[in-house]
N, C-alpha and C positions, 0 to 999 in steps of 0.2 A: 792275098792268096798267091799272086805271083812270086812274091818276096819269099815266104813259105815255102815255095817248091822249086826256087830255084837257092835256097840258104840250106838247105835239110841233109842232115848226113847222108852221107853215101856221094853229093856232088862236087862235081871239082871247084866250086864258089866254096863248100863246106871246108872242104881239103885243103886251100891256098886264101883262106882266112881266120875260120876258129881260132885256134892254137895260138895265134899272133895274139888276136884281141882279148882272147882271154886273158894271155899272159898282161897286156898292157893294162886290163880292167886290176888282175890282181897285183901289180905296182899302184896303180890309184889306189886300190882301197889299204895296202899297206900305210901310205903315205898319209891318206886321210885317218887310217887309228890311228900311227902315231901322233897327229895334230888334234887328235879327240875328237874329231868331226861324224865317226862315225864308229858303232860297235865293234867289239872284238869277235875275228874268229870269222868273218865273211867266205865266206866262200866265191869265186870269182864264177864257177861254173854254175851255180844257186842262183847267185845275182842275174845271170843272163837269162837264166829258166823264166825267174820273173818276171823280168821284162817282155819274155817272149808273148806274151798276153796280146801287144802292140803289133805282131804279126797277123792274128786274128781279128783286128780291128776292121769293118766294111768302112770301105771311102764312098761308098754311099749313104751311109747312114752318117749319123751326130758320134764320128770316130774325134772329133776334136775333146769334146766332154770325155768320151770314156780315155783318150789316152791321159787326160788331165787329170782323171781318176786312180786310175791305172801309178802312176809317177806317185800320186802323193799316200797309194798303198805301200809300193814299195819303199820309198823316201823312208814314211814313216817307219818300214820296217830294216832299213841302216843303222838310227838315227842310234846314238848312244847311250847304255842302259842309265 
């Protein structure tokens, strides 16, 4: 939760990192469809959406399983048609 509200639009962590790692995520995923490693057409701000899942996760509870889960939802939803 703390991650969540201190990562969320509108704050200066949002403002003075987004942008970058988006940008950086959507060079990786170019990189990786040209080497056919993963779909065409990814979207880099999509990709993050889905991960964001992992923000929601309690670290008291069994957060190990669901981000394990979590990863191989989206994995599978990279992978190439």
């Amino acid at each position: 939760m703390a991650l969540r509200a201190a990562s969320r639009n509108g704050t200066e962590l949002f403002a003075e990192t987004y942008e970058p790692v988006v940008a950086a995520l959507g060079r990786l995923l170019v990189a990786a469809e040209a080497a056919g490693k993963v779909r065409t057409g990814l979207n880099p701000d999509e990709v993050i959406l889905a991960l964001a899942g992992l923000w929601e996760l309690d670290p008291a509870g069994d957060w190990q399983t669901q981000a394990q889960q979590l990863y191989q939802l989206v994995f599978a939803g990279l992978r190439p048609d």
